[in-house]
C-alpha positions as CSV (number, residue, x, y, z in Angstrom):
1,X,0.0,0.0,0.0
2,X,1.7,3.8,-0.9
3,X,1.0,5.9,1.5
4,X,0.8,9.8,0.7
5,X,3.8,11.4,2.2
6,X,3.6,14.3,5.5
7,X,4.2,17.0,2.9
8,X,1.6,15.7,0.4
9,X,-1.3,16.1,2.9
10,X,-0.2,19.1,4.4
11,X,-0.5,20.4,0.7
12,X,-3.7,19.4,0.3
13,X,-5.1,20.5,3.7
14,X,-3.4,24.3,2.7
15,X,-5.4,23.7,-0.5
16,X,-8.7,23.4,1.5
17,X,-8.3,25.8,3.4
18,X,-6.9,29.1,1.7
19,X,-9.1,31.9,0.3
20,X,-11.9,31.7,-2.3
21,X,-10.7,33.1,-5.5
22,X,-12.5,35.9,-7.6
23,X,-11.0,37.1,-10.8
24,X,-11.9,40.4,-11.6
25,X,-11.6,42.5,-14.2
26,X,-11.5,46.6,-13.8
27,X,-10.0,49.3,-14.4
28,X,-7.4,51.3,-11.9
29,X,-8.5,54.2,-10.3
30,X,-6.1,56.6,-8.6
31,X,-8.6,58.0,-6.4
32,X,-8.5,54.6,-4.3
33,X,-12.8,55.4,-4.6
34,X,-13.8,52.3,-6.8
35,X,-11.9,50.4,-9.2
36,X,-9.2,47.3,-9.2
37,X,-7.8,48.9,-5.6
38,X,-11.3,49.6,-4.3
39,X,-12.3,45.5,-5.5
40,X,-9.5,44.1,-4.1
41,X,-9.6,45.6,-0.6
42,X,-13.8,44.9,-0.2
43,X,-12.7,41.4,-1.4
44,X,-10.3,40.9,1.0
45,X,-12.4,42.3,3.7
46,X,-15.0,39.9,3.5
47,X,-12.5,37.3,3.0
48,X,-11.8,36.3,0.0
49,X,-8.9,37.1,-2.5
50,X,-9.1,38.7,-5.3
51,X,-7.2,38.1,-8.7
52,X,-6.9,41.6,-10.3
53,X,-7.0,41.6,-14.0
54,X,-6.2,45.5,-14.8
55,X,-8.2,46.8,-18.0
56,X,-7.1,50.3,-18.3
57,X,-6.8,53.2,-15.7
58,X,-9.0,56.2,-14.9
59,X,-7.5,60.2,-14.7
60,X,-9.6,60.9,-12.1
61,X,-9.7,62.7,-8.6
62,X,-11.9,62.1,-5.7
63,X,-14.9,64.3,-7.1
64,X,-14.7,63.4,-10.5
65,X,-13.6,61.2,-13.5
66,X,-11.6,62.8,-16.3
67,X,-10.6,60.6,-19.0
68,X,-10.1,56.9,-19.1
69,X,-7.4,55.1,-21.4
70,X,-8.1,51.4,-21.8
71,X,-5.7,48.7,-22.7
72,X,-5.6,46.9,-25.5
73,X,-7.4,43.7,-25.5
74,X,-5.0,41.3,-25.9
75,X,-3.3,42.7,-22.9
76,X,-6.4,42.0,-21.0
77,X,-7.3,38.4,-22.3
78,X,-3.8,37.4,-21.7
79,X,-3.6,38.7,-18.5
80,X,-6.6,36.5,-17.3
81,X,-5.9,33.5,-19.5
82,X,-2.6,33.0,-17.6
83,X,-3.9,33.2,-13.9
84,X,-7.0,30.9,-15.0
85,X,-4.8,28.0,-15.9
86,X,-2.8,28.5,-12.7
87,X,-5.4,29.2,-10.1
88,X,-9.2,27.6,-9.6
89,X,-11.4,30.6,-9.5
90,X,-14.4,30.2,-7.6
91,X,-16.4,33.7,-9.0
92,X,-15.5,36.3,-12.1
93,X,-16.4,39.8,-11.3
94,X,-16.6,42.2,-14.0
95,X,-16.4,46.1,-13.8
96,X,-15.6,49.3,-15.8
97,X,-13.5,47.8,-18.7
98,X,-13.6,50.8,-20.9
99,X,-14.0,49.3,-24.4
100,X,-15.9,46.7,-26.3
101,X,-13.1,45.2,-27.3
102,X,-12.5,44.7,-23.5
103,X,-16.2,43.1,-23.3
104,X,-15.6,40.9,-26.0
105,X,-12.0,39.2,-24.7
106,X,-13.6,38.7,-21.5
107,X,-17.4,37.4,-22.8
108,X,-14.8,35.1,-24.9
109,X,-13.4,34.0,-20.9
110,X,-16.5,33.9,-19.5
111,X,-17.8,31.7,-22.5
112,X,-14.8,29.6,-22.0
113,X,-15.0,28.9,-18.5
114,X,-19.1,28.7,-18.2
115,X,-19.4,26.5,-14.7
116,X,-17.7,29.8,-13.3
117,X,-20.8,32.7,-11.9
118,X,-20.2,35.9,-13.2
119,X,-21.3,39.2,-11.0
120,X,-21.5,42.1,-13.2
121,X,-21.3,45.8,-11.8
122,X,-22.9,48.6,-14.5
123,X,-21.3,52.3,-12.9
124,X,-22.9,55.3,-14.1
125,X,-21.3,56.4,-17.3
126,X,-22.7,60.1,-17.5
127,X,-19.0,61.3,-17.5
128,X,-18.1,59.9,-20.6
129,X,-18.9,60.7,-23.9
130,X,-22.0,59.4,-25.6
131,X,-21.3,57.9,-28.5
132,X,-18.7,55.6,-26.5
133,X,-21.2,55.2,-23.9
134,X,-23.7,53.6,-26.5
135,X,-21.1,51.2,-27.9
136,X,-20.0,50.1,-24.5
137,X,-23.6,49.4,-23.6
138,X,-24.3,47.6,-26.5
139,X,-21.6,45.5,-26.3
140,X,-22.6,44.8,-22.8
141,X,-25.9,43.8,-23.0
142,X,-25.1,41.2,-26.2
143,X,-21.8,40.1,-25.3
144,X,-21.7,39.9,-21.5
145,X,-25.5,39.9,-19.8
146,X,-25.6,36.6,-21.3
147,X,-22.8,35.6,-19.3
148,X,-24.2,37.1,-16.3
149,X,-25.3,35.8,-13.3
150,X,-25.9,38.2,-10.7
151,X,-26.3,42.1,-12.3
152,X,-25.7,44.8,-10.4
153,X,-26.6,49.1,-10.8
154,X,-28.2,51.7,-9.5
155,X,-32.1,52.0,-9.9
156,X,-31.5,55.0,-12.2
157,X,-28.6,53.1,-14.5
158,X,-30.2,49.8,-14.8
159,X,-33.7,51.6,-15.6
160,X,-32.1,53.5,-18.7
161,X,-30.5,50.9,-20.5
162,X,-32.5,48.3,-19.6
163,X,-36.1,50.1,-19.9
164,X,-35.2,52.9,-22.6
165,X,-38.8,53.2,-23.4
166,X,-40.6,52.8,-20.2
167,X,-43.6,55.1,-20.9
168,X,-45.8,54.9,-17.3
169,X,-46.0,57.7,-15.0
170,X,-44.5,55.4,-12.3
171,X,-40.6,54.4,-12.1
172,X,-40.1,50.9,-13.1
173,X,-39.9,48.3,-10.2
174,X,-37.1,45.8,-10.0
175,X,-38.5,42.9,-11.0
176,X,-39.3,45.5,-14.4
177,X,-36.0,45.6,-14.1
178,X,-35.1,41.7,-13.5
179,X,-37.5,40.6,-16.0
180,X,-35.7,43.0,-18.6
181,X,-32.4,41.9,-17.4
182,X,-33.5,38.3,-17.8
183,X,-34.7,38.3,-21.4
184,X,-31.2,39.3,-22.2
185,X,-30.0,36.2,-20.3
186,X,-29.2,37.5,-16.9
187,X,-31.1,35.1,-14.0
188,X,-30.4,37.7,-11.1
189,X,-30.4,41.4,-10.6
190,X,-29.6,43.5,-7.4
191,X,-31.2,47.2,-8.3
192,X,-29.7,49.4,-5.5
193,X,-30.6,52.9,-4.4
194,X,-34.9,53.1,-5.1
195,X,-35.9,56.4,-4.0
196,X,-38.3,55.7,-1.0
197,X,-40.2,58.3,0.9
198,X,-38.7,59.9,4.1
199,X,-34.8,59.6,3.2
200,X,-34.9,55.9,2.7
201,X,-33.5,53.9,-0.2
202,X,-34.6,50.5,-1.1
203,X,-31.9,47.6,-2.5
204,X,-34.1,44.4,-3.9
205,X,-32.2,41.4,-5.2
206,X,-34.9,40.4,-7.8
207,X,-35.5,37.7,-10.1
208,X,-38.4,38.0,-13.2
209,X,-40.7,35.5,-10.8
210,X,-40.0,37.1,-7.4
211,X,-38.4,39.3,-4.9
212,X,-35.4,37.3,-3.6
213,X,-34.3,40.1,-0.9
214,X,-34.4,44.0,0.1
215,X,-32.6,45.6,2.2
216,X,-33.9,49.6,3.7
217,X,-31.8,51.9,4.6
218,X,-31.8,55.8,5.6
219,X,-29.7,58.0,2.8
220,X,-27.1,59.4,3.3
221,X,-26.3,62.8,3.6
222,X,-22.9,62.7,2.0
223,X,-22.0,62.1,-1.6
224,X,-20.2,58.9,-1.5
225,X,-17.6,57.6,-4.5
226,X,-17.0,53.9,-4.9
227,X,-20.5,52.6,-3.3
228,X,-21.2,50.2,-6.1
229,X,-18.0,48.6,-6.8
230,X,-17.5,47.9,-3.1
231,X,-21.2,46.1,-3.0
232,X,-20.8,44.2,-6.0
233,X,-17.2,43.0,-5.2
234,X,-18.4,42.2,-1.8
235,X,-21.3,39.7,-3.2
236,X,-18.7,38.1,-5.8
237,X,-16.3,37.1,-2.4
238,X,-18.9,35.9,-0.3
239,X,-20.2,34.2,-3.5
240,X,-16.9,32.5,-4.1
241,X,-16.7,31.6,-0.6
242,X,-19.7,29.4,-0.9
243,X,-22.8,31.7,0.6
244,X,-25.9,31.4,-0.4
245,X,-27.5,34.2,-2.5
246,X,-29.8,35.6,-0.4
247,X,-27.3,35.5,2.4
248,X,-24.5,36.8,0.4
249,X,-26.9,39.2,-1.0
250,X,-27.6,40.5,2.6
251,X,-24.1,40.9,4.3
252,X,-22.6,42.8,1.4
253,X,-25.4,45.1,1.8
254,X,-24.6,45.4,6.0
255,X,-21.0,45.5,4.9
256,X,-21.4,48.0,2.4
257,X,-23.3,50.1,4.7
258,X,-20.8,49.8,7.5
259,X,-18.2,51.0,5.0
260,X,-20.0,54.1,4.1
261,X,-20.6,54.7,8.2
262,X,-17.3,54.5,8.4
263,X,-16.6,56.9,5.3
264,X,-13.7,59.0,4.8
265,X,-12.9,62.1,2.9
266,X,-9.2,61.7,1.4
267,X,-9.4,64.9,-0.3
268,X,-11.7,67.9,-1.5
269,X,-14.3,66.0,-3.3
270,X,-16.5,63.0,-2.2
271,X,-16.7,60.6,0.2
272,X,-15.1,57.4,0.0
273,X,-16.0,54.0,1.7
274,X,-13.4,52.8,4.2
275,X,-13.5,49.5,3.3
276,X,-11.6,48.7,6.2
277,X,-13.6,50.2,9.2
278,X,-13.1,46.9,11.2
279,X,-9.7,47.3,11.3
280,X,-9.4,51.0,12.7
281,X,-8.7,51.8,16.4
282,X,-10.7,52.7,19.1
283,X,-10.8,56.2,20.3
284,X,-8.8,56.4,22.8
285,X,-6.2,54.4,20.6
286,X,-6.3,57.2,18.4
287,X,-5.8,59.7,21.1
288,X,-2.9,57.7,21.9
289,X,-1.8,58.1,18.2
290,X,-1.9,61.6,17.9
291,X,1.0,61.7,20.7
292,X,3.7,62.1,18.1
293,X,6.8,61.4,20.7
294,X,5.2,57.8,22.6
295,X,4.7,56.4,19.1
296,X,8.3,57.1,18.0
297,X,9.1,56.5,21.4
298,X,12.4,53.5,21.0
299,X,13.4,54.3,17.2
300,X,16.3,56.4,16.1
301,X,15.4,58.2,13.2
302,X,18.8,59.5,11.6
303,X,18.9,63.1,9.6
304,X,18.9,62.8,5.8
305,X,22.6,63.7,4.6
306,X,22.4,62.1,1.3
307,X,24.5,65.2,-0.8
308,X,23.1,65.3,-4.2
C-alpha cells in the first residue's frame, strides 16, 4: 500500500483551506474610490482574494472622472488566460473595462469557463462621452448579460439601459428591471438605491418571478464615490466563498453600509468608503496616536545627509 507522504497532505489540507478566489476585471483608479484597488480591498475584507485583472486606468480625482485610457485587449485576455490555468477561481467579477473590445475578450473567458458565476457591476457612465457610452452598452448587454449571473446598478442606470422606453407615469420596479435583465439572459439582478419616501432607499435582489431580498436603509447625507464597486465585489467574495445568495446578497449590503458609516474624505471632493472600518482603532487608541513622541518613542530616526 503507498501511502501519501507528510508533505503531500499538508499540501492538500493548505489547499482546503486558503481563500476563495475571484478574478476580476476593472480598471485602476487613482482615487482609491472604486476600481481594481477599491475590489481588491472589499474582497479581502469579506474574506476572499481577489485576482486583479487591470483593463485600463482612470484620470480621475476624488470628485470626478476625467478621461479613461483602456488597454488593448489582448493585454487584458492574456492577462486573465494566464492566472486561469494556474489558479481555480471560484467567482469572475466584471467592472468598468472601458472598451468593447474589452467586453468581448472577456465574454470570450466567461464563454470559455461557463461552470464559473459571473457578478456584473454597471457604474454610471454620464461622464463619458455618448457615443462611446452607447457602444460600450451595446456590447454589454449582447456580449456579457448573457454571461451574467448576478447584475448589479443603480435604480437609475439599470432603468435606462434596460427600460429605454418605459412610458408609465410610475418608475419601473425591480423585478421590471429583472425581468428585462433576464430576457437578455441575466437570472439575477440587485437594483440598489430606489428612491423611498422619508430619506430611505430600497436595495431588492430580484428575479423576473419574485423578490429574492431587500434591504432599507436611511440615505445618506454625504455624496459617496466607490459605493457600487465595493457592494458588488463584496457579493462576488462571499459568492466565491460558498454563501448562499440571499445570504450573500444580505451581508454585502450590511458590509457595504458599515463602509459608508465608516466613510472618509481623502481629499476635496466626495466621500469614499473605508472599506476597512473593522480594522481601525478605538478612540482612545487614536488619542494615543496623535502623541507624536510615545509612538516614536524607541526608534532612532537618523537626519537625511544624502548630498546630491
Amino acid at each position: 500500500m503507498v501511502h501519501p507522504d507528510t508533505s503531500t497532505l499538508q499540501l492538500e489540507e493548505a489547499e482546503a483551506s486558503h481563500p476563495a478566489c475571484v478574478l476580476v476585471f476593472n480598471a485602476n483608479d487613482p482615487s482609491g474610490a472604486g476600481g481594481l484597488s477599491g475590489d481588491v480591498t472589499a474582497i479581502a475584507s469579506v474574506g476572499a482574494h481577489a485576482l486583479p485583472i487591470m483593463t485600463g486606468s482612470y484620470a480621475r480625482d476624488t470628485a470626478e472622472i476625467f478621461d479613461h485610457f483602456p488597454l488593448e485587449e489582448e493585454a487584458v485576455s492574456e492577462q486573465a488566460r494566464v492566472i486561469l490555468e494556474d489558479v481555480p477561481v471560484q467567482v469572475i467579477k466584471v467592472g468598468f473595462v472601458g472598451s468593447p473590445e474589452n467586453l468581448s475578450a472577456i465574454a470570450e473567458i466567461a464563454t470559455d469557463y461557463a461552470d464559473i458565476p459571473l457578478v456584473a457591476y454597471m457604474p454610471n457612465l454620464s461622464w463619458w462621452n455618448e457615443v462611446q457610452i452607447d457602444l460600450y452598452l451595446d456590447a454589454f448587454r449582447e456580449l456579457v448579460l448573457p454571461q451574467t449571473t448576478v447584475l448589479v446598478g443603480n435604480h437609475s442606470t439599470l432603468w435606462r439601459w434596460l427600460l429605454p422606453d418605459w412610458s408609465s407615469e410610475k418608475s419601473p420596479t425591480a423585478r421590471d428591471i429583472a425581468r428585462a435583465a433576464h430576457e437578455l439572459g441575466v437570472p439575477y439582478t440587485l437594483v440598489t438605491g430606489i428612491p423611498l419616501p422619508d430619506q430611505f432607499i430600497d436595495n431588492v435582489l430580484a428575479s423576473p418571478q419574485s423578490i429574492v431580498g431587500n434591504e432599507k436603509f436611511e440615505r445618506f447625507e454625504a455624496v459617496f464615490s466607490g459605493a457600487g464597486d465595493t457592494l458588488s465585489a463584496a457579493l462576488a467574495a462571499l459568492l466565491a466563498s460558498g454563501t448562499d445568495l440571499s445570504e450573500a446578497f444580505k451581508e454585502a449590503l450590511s458590509y457595504l453600509d458599515r463602509c459608508l458609516d465608516s466613510g472618509f474624505r481623502p481629499g476635496m471632493g466626495n466621500v469614499l468608503p473605508d472599506r476597512l472600518f473593522w480594522a481601525q482603532p478605538e478612540s482612545d487608541d487614536d488619542e494615543a496616536a496623535q502623541e507624536g513622541p510615545d509612538v516614536l518613542q524607541g526608534f532612532d530616526i537618523p537626519t537625511h545627509e544624502t548630498k546630491h
